[in-house]
N, C-alpha and C positions, 0 to 999 in steps of 0.2 A: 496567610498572616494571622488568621482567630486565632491559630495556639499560643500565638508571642504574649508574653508578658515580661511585666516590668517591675518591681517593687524593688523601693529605697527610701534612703533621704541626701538633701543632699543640705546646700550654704543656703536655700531658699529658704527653710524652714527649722534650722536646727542649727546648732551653736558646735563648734570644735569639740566642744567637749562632748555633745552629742554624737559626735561621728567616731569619735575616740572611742565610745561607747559600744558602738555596735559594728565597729570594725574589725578585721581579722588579721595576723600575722602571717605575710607570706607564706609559710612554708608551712602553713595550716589549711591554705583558701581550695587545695585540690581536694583532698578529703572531706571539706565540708562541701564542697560541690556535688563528689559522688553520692554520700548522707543525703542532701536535700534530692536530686534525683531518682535515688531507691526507694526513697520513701513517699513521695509524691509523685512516681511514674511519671520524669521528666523527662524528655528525649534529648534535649540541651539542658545549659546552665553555664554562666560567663559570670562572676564575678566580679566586678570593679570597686578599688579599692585607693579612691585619692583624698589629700588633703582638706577636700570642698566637698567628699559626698562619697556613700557608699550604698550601692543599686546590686538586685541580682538579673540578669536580664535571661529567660526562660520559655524552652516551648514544649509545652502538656502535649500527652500524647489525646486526649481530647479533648474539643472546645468544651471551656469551662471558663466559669467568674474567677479569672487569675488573683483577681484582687482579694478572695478567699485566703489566699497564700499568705496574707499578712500576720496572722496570727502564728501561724506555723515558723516563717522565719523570724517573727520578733522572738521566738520562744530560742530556736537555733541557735540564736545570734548572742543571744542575753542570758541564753542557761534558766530560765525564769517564765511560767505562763505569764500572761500580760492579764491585767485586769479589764473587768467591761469598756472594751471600746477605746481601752490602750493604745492596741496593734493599730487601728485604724486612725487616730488620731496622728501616732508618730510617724509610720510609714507610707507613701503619696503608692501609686498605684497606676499604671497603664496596662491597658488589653487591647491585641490586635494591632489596627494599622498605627493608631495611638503610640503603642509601644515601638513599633519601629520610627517612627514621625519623632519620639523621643531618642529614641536611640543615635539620630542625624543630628540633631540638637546638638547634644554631649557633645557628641564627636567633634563636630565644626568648631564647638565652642561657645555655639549662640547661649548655652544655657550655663555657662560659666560666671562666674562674679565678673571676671577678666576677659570681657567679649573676646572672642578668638584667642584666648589661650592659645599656644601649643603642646604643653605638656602632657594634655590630654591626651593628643593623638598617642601618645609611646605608651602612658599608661593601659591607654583601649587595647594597643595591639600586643600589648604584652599579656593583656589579661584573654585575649582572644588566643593567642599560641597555648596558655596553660587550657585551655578548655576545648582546645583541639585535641593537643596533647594525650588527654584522656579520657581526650572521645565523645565528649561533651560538648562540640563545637562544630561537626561535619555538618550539618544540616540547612536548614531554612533560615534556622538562628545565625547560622555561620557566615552562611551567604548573603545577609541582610547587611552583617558587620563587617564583611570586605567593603560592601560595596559604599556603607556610612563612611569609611578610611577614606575610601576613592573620590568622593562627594566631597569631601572636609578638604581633600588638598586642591583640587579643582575650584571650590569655594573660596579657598585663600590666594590663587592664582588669578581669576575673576574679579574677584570683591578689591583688596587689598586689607581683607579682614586682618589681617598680623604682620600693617606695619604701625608704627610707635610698638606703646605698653602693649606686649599681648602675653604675659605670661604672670604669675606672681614671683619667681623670679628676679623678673625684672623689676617691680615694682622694689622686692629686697636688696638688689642692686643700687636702687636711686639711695633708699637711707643709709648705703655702707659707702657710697660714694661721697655722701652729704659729709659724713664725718669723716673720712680720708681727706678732703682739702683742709679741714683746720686740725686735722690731728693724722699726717701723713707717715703713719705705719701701716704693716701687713694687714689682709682680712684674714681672718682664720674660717675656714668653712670644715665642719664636724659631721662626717658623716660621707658617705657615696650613693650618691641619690640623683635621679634627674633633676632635682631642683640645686644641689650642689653645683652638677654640672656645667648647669646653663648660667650658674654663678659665675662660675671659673670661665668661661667664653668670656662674657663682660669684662670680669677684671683682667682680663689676658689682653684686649682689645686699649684697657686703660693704662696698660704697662704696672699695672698694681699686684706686689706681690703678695704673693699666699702660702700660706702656713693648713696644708692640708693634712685633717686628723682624721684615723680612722682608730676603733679599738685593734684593728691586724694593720700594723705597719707597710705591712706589702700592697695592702690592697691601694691604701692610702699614697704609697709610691707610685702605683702603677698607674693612677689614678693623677698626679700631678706633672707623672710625665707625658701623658696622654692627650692634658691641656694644654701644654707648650709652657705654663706659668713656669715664672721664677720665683724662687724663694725653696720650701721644703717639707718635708712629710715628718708626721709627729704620731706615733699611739696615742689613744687617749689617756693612760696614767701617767705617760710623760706630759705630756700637755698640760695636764690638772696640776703636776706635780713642781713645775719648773716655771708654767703659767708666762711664756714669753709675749713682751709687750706688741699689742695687735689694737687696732683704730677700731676694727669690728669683727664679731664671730657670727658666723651665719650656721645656725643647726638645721638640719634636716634630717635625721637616722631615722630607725624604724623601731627603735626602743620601745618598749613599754613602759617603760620608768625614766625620771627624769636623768641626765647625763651627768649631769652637773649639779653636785649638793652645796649646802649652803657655807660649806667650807672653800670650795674649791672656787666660790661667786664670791665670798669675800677675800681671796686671794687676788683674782683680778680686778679686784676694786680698789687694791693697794701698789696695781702697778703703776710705774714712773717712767716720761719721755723728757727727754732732754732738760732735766732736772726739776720737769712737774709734775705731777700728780694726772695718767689721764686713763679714763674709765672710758670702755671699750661699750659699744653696740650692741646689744643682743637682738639675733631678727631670730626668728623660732619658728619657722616654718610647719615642723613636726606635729602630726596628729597620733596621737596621744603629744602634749607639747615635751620641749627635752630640757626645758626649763621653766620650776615653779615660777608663776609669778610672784608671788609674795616674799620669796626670799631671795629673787632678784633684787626686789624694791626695798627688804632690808638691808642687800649690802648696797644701796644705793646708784643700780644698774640700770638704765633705759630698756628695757625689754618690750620689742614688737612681739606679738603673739598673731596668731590666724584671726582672731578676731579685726583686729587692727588692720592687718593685710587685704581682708575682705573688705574692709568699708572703704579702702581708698583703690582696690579693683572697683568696686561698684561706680567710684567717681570716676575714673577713668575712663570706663564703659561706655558711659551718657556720649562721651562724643563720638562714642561708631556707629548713634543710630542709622543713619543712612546706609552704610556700607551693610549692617546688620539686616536691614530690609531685602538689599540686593541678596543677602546670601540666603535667605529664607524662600527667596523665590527659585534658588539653585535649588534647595531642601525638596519643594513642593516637586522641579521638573524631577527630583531625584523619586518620589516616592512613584511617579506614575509609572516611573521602570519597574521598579518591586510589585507596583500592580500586576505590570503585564508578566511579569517572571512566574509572580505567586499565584496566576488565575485569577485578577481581577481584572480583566482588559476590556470589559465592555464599557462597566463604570470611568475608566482611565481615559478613554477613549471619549465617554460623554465628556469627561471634563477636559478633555484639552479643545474638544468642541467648545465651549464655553470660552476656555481663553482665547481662543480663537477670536469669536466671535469683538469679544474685546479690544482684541489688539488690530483689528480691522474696522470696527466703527473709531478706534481712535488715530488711524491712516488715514481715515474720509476726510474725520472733522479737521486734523493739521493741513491734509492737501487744499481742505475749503478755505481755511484762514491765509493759508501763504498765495492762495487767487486771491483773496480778498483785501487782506492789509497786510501781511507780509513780501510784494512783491520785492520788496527792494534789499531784503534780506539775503547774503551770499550762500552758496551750496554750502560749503562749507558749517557755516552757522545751521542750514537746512539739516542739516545731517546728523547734527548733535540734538537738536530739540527733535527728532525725530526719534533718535534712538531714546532719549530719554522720556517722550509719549511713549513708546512702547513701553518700558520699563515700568511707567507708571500703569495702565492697562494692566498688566501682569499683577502688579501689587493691588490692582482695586477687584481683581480675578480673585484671589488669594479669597476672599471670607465666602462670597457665593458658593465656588466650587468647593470646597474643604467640606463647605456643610451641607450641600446638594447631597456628595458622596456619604456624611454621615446617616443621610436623612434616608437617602433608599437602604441605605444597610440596612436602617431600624422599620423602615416603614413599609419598605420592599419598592413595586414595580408603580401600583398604585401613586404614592409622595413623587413621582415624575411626573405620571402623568397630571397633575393635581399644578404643577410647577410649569409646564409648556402649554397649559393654557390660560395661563398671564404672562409668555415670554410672549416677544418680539417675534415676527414671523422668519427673521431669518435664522436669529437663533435656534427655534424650532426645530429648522429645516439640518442645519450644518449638526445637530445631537441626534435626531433620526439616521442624517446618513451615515452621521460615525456609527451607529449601532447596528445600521443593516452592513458593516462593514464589518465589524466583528462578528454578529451574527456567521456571515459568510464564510471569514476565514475561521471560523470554529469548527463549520458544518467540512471545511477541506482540510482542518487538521489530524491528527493522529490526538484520540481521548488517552491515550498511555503517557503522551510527553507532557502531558498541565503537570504544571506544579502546585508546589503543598495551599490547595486553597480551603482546608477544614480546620 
């Protein structure tokens, strides 16, 4: 896992318009993959490219300061060198187990505006087939991001990370829905996209019909039949052009340019329901957006943009900290497999001695407390505050072990022993034996079958 790296930006640190910026056009991201590869002797290279953030995730054919790479890809990306200290200001940076530990994140969703997302997962695995595809994706790198997919859906089967909000999407959903009850016409949704998509699921579920526009008529058919919705399919110059009355238009395409000029927004600004004046929703999904704002707000349009979208995932969020904790602890069991896959199993090994140790001094202390004052407490009851002591143990594991593991990377064998003698003796004892345990099954494996551990 040293080769992995990570460089991006994503909703953390950077505005729509910034990712607009330094994002790419589909049917450009293969080419520049191979470009960045050739010319940095990459062995992988995954591009991801969504609405909240755009990351290249890569593994060098030698350990090296991945983070180096940032000047190089801000140049890539932007056609442009970067000034002193540019690159590193705008673009964030992971190497190593970091970079995969990230890469779980994404996926799950934990690092999403919209705790547990799902969009992400299709975006991941779509950007993971093109980088198979072309060869750019068989490796270490490849195998780390099956296995993030396989973590991310077990995580939401576990946790119950995605149920309520867990998309933006849906969040687009609640304001087309908000305006459908006092102005009960069609959504129009522009564009074929997974965020259209999961549009059209909703309103299909709300019996709301839609007016689905694409610039190729067919695709836009194939596409409204697929939903099961009622209502009909429109080209975009027919749509701009006849501008048929709709409560809300949800954009999402993949334009570069906006969709909709300030002719075609003051057209829908002059549509009429049931002999009143009613002005339609705009929710704008689109990075790069598919509608200016300023000449929405001339023709006197409501226009959501990503900015907007983002601030009220963010509120959303706050309330799956719990559930978000549980899934970070999936994350952590997830990484100690990629240790032992990638040839880190002795370190994996210490640390799951460590949780160990934890989740068995906190079995003492509840079997002490239920002798002591919980006697009159049912199994029942015993069983849930049990499993939830565990849970908790696991989560107060999480800062020790994470940073044990960073501290011998950097410090070596030494920073252990320097740490076991202020542990607890039994702890001590349960990280020795994990270690003569690996030691052992090293000494009876085959040195040909370790994986990529440089």
């Amino acid at each position: 896992m040293n080769r992995l790296g990570v460089i991006g930006l994503s909703w953390r640190h950077a505005t729509p318009a910034d990712l607009a910026t330094f994002g790419l056009p589909e049917e450009d991201r293969g080419a520049w993959m191979r470009e960045l590869a050739a010319e940095e002797g990459l062995q992988e290279v995954l591009f991801l490219n969504t609405c909240s953030r755009v990351e290249i995730y890569f593994r060098s054919q030698e350990e090296a300061k991945n983070g180096d790479l940032r000047r190089r890809v801000f140049e890539k990306l932007l056609g442009r060198s970067p000034k002193p200290g540019e690159a590193e200001r705008t673009l964030r940076a992971w190497n190593g187990e970091g970079a995969a530990e990230h890469m779980l994140m994404v996926v799950t969703g934990l690092e999403s505006a919209q705790v547990g997302e799902t969009e992400v997962l299709g975006q991941f695995r779509k950007a993971l087939t093109l980088a198979q595809e072309i060869g750019l994706g068989g490796g270490t790198l490849g195998l780390i991001a099956e296995e993030s997919l396989k973590v991310a859906r077990r995580v939401r089967q576990r946790t119950g990370l995605d149920e309520g909000k867990t998309s933006l999407a849906e969040i687009a959903l609640g304001l087309v829905r908000d305006r459908y009850k006092s102005e009960p016409a069609p959504v129009a949704l522009v564009g074929v996209s997974p965020m259209t998509e999961r549009c059209a699921e909703g309103l299909v579920a709300d019996r709301i019909p839609i007016v689905w526009v694409n610039r190729t008529l067919t695709k836009a058919a194939e596409a409204l039949q697929d939903s099961g919705a009622t209502g009909g399919a429109m080209d975009l110059d027919s749509f701009v052009e006849q501008h048929p009355v709709v409560s809300g238009i949800v954009l999402a395409t993949g334009s570069q340019e906006p969709v909709f000029d300030a002719e075609a927004l003051q057209r829908f600004a002059m549509q009429s329901h049931a002999g009143r004046r009613l002005l339609p929703i705009l929710v704008d999904l689109a990075v790069p957006p598919d509608v200016d704002p300023g000449e929405a707000s001339s023709a006197g349009l409501q226009r959501v943009g990503m900015d907007e979208i983002l601030s009220l995932a963010q509120d959303s969020s706050r309330a799956k900290g719990e559930r978000a904790i549980e899934a970070r602890v999936a994350i952590d069991e997830a990484l100690e497999k990629l240790r032992d896959i990638c040839g880190f199993g002795a370190i994996g090994r210490m640390a799951r001695a460590v949780q160990a140790h934890y989740s068995e001094k906190a079995a003492q202390s509840f079997a002490s407390l239920c002798r002591r004052d919980l006697r009159g407490i049912s199994p029942a009851h015993q069983d849930r505050l049990i499993q939830w002591t565990q849970q908790l143990a696991k989560q107060m594991a999480h800062l020790p072990t994470s940073g044990l593991r960073q501290v011998i990377r950097d410090q070596g064998q030494g920073a252990l022993d320097s740490f076991l003698a202020h542990a607890h003796p039994d702890l001590v004892r349960n990280i020795r034996d994990a270690l003569e345990e690996e030691s052992s099954l090293q000494g009876a494996s085959d040195p040909h079958t370790q994986g990529d551990s440089a």
